[in-house]
mmCIF file of the C-alpha atoms, coordinates in Angstrom:
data_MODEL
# 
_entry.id   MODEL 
# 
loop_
_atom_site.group_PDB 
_atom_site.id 
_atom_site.type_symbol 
_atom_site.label_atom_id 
_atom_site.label_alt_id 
_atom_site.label_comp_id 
_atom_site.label_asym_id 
_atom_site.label_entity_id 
_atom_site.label_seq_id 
_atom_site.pdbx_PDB_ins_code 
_atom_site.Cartn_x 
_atom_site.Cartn_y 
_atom_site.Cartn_z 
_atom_site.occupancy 
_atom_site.B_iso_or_equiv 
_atom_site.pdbx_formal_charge 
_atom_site.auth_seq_id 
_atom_site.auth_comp_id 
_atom_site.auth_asym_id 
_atom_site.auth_atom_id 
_atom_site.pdbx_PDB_model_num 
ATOM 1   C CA . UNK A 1 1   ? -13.517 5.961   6.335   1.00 0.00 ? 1   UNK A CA 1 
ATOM 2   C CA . UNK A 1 2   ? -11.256 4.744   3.654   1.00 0.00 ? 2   UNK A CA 1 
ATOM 3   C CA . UNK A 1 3   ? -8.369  3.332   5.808   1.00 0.00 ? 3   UNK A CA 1 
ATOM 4   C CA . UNK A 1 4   ? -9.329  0.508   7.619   1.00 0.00 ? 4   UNK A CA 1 
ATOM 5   C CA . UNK A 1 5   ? -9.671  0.206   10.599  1.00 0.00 ? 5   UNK A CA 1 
ATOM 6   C CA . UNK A 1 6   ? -6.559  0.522   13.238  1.00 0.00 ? 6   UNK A CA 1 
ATOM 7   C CA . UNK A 1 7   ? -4.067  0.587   10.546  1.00 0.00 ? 7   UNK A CA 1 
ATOM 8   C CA . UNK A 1 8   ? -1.562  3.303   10.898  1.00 0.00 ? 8   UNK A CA 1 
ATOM 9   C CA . UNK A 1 9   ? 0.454   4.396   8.023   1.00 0.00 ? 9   UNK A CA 1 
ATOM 10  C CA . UNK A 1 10  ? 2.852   6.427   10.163  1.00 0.00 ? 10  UNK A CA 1 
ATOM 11  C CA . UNK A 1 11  ? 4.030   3.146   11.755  1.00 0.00 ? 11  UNK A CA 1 
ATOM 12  C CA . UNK A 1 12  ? 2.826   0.175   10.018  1.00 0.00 ? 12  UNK A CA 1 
ATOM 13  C CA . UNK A 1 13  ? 3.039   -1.656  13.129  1.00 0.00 ? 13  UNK A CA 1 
ATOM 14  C CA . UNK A 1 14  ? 0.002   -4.026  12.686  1.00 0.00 ? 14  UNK A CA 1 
ATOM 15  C CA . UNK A 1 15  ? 0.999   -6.564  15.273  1.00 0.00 ? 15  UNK A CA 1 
ATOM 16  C CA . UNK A 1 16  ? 2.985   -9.307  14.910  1.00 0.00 ? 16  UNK A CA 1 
ATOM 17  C CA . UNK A 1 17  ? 5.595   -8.935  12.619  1.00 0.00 ? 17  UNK A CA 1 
ATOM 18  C CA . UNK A 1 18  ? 6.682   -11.815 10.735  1.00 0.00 ? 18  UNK A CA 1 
ATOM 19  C CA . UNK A 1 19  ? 9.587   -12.460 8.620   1.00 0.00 ? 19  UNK A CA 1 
ATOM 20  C CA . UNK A 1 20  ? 8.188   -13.462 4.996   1.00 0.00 ? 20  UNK A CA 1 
ATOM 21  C CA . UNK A 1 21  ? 9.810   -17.503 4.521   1.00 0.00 ? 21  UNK A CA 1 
ATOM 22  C CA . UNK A 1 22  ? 10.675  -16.977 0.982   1.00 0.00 ? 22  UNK A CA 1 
ATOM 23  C CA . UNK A 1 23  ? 10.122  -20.686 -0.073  1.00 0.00 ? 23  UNK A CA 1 
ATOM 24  C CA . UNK A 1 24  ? 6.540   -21.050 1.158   1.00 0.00 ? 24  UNK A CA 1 
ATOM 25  C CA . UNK A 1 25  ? 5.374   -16.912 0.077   1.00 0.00 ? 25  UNK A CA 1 
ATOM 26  C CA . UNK A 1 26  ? 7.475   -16.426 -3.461  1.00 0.00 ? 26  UNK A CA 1 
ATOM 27  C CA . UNK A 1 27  ? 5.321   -17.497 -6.277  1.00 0.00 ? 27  UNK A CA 1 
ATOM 28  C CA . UNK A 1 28  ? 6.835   -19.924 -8.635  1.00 0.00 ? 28  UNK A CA 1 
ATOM 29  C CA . UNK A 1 29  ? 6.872   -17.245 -11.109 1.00 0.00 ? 29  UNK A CA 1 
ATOM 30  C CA . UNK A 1 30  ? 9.288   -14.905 -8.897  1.00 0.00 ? 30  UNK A CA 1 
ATOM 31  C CA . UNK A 1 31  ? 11.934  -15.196 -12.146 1.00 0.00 ? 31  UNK A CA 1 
ATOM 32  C CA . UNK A 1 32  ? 8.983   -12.875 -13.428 1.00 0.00 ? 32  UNK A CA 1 
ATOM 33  C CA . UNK A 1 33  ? 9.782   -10.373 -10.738 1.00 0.00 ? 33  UNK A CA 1 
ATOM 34  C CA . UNK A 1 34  ? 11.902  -7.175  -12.095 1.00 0.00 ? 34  UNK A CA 1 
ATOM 35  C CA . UNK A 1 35  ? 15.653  -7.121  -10.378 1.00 0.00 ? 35  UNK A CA 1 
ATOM 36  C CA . UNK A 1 36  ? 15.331  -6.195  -6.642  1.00 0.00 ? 36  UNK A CA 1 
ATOM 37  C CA . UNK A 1 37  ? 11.842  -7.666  -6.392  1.00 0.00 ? 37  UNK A CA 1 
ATOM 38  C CA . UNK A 1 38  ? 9.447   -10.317 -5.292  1.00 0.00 ? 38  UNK A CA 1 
ATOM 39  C CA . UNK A 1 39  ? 6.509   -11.179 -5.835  1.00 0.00 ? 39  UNK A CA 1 
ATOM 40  C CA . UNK A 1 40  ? 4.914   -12.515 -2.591  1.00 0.00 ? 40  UNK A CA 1 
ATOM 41  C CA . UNK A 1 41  ? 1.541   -14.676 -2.456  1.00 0.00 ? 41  UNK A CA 1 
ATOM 42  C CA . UNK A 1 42  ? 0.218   -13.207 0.658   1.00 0.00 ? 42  UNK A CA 1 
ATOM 43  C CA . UNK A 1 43  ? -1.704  -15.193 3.174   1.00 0.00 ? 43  UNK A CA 1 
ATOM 44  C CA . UNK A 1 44  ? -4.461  -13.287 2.563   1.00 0.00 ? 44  UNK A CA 1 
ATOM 45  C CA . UNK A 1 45  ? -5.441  -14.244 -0.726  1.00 0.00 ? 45  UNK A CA 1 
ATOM 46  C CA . UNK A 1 46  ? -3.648  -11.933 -3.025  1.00 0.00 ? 46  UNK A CA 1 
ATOM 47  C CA . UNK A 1 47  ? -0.558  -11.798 -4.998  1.00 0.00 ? 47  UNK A CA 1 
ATOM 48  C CA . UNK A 1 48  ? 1.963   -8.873  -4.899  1.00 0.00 ? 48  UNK A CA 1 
ATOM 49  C CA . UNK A 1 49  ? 5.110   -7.925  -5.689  1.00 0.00 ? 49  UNK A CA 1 
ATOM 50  C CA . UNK A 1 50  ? 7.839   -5.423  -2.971  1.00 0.00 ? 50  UNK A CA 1 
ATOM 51  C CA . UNK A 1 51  ? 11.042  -5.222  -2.718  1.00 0.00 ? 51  UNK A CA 1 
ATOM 52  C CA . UNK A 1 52  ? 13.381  -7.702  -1.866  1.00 0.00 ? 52  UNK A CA 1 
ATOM 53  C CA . UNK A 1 53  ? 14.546  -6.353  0.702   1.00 0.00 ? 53  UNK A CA 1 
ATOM 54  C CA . UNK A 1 54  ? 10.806  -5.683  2.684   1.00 0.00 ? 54  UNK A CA 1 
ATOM 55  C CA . UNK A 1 55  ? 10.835  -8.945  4.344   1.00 0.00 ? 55  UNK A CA 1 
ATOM 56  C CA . UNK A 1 56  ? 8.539   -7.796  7.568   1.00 0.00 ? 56  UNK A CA 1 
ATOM 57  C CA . UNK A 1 57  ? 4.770   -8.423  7.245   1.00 0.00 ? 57  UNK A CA 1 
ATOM 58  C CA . UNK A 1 58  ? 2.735   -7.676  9.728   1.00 0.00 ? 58  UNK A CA 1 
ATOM 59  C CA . UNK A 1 59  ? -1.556  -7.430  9.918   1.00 0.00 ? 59  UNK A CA 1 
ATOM 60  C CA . UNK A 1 60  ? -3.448  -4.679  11.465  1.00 0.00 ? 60  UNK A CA 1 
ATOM 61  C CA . UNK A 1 61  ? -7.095  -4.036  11.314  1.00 0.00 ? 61  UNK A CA 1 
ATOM 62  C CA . UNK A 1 62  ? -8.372  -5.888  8.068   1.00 0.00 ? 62  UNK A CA 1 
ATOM 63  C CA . UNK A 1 63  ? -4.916  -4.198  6.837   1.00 0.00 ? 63  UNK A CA 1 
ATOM 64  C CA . UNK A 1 64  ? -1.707  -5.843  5.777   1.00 0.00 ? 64  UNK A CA 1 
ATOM 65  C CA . UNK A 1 65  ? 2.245   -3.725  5.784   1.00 0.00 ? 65  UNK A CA 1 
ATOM 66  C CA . UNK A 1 66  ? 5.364   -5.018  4.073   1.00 0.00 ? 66  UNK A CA 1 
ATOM 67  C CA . UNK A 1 67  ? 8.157   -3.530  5.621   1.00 0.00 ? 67  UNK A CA 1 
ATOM 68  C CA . UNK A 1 68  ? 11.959  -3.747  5.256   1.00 0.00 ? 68  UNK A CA 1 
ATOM 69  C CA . UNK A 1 69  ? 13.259  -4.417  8.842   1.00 0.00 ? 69  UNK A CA 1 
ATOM 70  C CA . UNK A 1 70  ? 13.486  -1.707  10.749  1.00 0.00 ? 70  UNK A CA 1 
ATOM 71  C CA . UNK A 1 71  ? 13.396  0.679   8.182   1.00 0.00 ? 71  UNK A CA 1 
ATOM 72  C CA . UNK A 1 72  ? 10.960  3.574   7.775   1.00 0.00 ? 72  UNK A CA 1 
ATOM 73  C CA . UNK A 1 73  ? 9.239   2.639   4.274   1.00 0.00 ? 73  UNK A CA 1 
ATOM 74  C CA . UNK A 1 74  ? 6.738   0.988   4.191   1.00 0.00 ? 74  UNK A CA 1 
ATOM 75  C CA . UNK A 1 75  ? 3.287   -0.563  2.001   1.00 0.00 ? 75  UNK A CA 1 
ATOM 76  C CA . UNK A 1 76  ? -0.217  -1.316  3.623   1.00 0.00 ? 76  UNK A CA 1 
ATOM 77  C CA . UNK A 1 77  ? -2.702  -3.412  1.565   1.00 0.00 ? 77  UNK A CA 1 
ATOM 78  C CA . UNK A 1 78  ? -6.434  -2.912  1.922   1.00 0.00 ? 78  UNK A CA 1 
ATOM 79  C CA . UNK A 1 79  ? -9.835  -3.677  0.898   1.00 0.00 ? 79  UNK A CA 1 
ATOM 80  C CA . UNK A 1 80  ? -12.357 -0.621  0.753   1.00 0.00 ? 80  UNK A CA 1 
ATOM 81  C CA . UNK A 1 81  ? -15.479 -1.809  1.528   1.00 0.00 ? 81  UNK A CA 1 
ATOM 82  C CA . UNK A 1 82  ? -17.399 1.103   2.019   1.00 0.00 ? 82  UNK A CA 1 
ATOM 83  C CA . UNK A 1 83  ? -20.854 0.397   0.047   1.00 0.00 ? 83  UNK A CA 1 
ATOM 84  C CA . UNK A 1 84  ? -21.348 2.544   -3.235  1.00 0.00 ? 84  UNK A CA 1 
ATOM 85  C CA . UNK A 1 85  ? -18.141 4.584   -2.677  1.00 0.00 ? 85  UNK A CA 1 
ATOM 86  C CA . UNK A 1 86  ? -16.003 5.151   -6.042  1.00 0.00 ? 86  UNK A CA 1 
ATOM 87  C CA . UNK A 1 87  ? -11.938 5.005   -5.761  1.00 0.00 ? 87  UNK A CA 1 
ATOM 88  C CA . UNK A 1 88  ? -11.970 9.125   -6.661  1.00 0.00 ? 88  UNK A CA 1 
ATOM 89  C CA . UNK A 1 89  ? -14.241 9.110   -3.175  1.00 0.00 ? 89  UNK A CA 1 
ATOM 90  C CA . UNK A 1 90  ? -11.862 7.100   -1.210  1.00 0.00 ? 90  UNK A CA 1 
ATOM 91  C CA . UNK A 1 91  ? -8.907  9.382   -1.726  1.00 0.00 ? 91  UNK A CA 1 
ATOM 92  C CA . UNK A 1 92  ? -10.786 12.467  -1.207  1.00 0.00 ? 92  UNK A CA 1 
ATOM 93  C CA . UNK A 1 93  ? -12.276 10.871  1.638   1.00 0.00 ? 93  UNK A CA 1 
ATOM 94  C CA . UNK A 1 94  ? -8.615  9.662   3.219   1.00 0.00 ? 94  UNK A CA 1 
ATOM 95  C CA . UNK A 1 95  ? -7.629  13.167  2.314   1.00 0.00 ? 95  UNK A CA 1 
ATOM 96  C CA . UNK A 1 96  ? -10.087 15.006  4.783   1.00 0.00 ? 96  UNK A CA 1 
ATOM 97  C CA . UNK A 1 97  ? -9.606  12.535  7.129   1.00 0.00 ? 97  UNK A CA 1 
ATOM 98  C CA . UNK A 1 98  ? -5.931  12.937  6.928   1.00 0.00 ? 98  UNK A CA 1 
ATOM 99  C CA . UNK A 1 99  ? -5.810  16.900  7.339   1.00 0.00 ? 99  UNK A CA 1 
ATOM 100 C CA . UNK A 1 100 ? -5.375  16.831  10.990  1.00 0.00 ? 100 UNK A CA 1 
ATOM 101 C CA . UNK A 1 101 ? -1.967  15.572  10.754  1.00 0.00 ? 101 UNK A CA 1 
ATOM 102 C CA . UNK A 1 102 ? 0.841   17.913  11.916  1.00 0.00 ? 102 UNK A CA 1 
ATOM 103 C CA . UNK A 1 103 ? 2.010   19.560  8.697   1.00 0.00 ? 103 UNK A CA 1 
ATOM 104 C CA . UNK A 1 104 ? -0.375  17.874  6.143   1.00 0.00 ? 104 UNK A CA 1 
ATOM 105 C CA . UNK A 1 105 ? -0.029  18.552  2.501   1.00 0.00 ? 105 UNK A CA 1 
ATOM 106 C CA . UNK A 1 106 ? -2.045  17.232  -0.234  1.00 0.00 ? 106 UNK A CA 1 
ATOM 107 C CA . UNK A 1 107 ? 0.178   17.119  -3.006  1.00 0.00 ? 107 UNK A CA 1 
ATOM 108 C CA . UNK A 1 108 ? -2.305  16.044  -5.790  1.00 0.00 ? 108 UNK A CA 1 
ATOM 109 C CA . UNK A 1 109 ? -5.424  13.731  -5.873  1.00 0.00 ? 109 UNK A CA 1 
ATOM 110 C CA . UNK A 1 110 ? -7.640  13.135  -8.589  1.00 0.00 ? 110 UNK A CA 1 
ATOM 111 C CA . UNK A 1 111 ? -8.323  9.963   -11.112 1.00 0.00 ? 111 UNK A CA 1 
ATOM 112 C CA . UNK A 1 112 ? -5.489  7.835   -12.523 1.00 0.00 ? 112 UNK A CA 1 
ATOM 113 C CA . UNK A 1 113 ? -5.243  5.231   -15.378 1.00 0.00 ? 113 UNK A CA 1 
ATOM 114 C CA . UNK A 1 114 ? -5.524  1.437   -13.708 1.00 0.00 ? 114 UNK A CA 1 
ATOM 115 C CA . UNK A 1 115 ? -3.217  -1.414  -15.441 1.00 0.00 ? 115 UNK A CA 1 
ATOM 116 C CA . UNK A 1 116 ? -6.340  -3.308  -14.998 1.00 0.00 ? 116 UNK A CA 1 
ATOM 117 C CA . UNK A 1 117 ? -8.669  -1.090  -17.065 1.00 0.00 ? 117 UNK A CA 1 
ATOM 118 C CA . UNK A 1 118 ? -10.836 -0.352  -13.814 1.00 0.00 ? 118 UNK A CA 1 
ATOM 119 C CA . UNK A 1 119 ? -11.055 2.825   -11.911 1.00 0.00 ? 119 UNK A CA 1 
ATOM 120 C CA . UNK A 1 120 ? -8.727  4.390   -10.018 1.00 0.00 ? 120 UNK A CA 1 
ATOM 121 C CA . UNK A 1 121 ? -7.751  7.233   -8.231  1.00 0.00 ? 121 UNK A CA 1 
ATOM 122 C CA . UNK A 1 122 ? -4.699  9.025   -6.135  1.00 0.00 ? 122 UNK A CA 1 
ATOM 123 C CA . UNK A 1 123 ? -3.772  10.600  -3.272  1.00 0.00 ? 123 UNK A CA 1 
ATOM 124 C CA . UNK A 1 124 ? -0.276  11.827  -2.811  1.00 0.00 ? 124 UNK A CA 1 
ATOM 125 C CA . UNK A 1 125 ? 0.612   14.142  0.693   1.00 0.00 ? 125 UNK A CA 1 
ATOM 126 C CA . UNK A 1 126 ? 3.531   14.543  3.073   1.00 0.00 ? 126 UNK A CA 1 
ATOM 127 C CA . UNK A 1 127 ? 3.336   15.221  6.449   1.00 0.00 ? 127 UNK A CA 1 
ATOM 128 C CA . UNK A 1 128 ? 5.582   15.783  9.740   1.00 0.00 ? 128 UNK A CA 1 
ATOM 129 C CA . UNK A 1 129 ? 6.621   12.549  10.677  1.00 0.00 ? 129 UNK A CA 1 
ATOM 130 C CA . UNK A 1 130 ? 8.371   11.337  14.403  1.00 0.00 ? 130 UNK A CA 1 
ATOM 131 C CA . UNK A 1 131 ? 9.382   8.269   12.433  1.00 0.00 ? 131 UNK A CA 1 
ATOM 132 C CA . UNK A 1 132 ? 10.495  9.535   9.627   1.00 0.00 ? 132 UNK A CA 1 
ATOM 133 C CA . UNK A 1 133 ? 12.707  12.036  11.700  1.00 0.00 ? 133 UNK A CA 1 
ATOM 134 C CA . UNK A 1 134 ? 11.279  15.205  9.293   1.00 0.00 ? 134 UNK A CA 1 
ATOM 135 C CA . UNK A 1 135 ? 8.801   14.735  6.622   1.00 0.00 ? 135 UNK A CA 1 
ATOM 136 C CA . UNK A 1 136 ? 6.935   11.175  5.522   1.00 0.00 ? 136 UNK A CA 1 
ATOM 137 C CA . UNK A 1 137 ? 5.705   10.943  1.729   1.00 0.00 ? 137 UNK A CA 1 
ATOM 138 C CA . UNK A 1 138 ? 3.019   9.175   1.162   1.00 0.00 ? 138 UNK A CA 1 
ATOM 139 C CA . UNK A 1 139 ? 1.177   7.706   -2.412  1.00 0.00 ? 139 UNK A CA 1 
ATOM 140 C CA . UNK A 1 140 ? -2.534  5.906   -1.600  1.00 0.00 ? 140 UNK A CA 1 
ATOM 141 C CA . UNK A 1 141 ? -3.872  4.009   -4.819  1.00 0.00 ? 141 UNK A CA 1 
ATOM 142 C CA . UNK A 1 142 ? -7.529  2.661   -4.821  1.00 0.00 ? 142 UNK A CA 1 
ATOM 143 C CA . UNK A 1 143 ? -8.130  0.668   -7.736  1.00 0.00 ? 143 UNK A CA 1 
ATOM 144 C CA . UNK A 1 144 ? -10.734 -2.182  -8.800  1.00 0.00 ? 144 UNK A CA 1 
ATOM 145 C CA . UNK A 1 145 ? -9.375  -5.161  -9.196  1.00 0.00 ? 145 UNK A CA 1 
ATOM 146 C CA . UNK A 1 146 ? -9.557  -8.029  -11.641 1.00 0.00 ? 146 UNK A CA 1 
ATOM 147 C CA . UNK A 1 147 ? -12.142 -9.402  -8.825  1.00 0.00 ? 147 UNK A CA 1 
ATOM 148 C CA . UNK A 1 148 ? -14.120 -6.119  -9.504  1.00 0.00 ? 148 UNK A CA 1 
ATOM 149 C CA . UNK A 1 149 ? -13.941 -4.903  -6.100  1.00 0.00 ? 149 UNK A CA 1 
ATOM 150 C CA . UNK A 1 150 ? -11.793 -1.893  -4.784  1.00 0.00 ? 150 UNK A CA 1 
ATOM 151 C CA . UNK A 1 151 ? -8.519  -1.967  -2.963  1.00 0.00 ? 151 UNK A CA 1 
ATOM 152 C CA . UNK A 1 152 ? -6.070  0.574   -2.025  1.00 0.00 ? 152 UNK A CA 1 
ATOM 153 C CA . UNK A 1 153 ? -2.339  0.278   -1.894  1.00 0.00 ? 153 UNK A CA 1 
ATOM 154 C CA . UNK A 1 154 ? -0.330  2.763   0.365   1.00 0.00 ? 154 UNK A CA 1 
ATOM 155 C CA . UNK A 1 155 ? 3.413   3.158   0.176   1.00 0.00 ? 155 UNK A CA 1 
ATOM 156 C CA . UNK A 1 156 ? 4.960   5.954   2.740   1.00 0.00 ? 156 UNK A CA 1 
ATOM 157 C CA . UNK A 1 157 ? 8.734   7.101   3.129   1.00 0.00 ? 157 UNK A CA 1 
ATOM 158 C CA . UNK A 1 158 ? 11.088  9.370   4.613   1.00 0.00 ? 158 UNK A CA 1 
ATOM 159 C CA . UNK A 1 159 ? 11.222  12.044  2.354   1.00 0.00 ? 159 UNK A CA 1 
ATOM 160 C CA . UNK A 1 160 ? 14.583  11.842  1.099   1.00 0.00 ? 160 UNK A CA 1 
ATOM 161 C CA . UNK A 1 161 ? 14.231  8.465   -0.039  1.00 0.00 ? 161 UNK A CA 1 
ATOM 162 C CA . UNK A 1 162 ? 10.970  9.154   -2.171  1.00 0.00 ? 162 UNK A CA 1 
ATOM 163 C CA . UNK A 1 163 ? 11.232  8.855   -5.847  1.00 0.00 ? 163 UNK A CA 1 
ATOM 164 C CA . UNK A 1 164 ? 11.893  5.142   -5.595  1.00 0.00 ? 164 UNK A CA 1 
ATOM 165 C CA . UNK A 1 165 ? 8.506   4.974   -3.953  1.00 0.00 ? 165 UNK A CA 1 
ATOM 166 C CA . UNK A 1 166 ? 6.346   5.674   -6.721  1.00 0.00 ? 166 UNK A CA 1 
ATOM 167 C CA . UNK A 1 167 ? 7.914   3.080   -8.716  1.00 0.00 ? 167 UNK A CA 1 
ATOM 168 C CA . UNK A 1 168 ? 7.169   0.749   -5.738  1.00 0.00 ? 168 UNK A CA 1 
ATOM 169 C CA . UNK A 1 169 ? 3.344   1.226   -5.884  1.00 0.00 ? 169 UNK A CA 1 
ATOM 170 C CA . UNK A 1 170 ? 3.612   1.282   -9.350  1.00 0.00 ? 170 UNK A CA 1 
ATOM 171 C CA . UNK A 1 171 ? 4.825   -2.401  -9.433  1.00 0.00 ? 171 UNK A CA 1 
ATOM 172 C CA . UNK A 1 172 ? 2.362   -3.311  -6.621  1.00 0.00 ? 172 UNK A CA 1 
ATOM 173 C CA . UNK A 1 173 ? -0.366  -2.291  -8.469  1.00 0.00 ? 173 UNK A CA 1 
ATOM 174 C CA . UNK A 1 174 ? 0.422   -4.025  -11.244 1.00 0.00 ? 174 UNK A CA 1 
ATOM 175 C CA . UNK A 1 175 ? 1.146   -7.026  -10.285 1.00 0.00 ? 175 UNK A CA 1 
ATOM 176 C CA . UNK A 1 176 ? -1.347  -6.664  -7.564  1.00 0.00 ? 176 UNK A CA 1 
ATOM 177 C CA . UNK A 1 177 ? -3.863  -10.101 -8.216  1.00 0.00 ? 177 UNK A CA 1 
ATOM 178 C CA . UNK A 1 178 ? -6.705  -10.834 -5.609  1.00 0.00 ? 178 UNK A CA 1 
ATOM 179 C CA . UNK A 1 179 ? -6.910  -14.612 -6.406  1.00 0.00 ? 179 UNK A CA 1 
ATOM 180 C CA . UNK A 1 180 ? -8.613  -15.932 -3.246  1.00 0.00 ? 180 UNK A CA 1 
ATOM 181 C CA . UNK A 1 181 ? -11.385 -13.770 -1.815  1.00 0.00 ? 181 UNK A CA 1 
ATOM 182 C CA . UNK A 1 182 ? -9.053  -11.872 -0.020  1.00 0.00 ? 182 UNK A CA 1 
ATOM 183 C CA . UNK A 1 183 ? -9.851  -9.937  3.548   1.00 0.00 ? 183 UNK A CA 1 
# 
């Protein structure tokens, strides 16, 4: 199982939400951030950048969602831990284990170049979504990190709202830096 456990990336509801204190999470470096983002050093033990606006964070099941409040969108952070398994394996695995969803499409997986020179791989689906009221788009990333182990970022949205979403992972990925032994 790629997702861990008891997260939910129809909801993100991971338990207690809490709003982000932007003096004690920004970095110091947060003038690095592009326009309408920040770069957050989670309590975790890793550094990532979302938008602004997502200031809800909430843990679920080794898993961690950024959130804007009350809004639909939504990123969940992750460590895959599964021994020997490669980041092409984790996406095909989350796809299969996905395909039970009400109207599940797999849009396209397969391998992906990593900012960070390691592997990494791609998932990209939609599905019928309560929450969403219609279809939910959804892009999972599994990537090794500079710490050499692999972790998969997941960033879901109401359809219509979409092609900003890919830019979203895009930055989280990039920025993404697991400096303290995170999960």
């Amino acid at each position: 199982m790629t997702r861990s456990p008891g997260a939910d990336p129809e909801s993100g509801d991971g338990g207690d939400p809490a709003e982000i204190p932007s003096d004690a999470s920004e970095t110091a470096s947060s003038d690095a951030s592009p326009p309408g983002y920040v770069t957050q050093d989670d309590a975790e033990g890793f550094r990532i950048t979302v938008p602004e606006e997502w200031g809800e964070r909430s843990e679920e099941g080794g898993a961690v969602f950024y959130k804007p409040f009350g809004g639909a969108e939504l990123m969940q952070i992750f460590r895959v831990s599964e021994p020997g398994i490669t980041a092409l394996g984790a996406v095909t695995a989350a796809s299969e284990e996905l395909s039970g969803r009400p109207g599940f499409e797999e849009v396209r997986v397969g391998a992906v170049d990593s900012p960070s020179g390691g592997e990494a791989a791609e998932l990209v689906y939609a599905y019928d979504s309560d929450e969403s009221g219609g279809r939910r788009q959804v892009v999972e990333r599994v990537f090794t990190a500079s710490d050499g182990r692999l972790y998969a970022v997941l960033v879901g949205a109401p359809d219509s709202q979409w092609p900003r979403h890919e830019e979203i992972l895009e930055r989280a990925v990039t920025d993404f830096d697991p400096y303290d032994s995170p999960f």
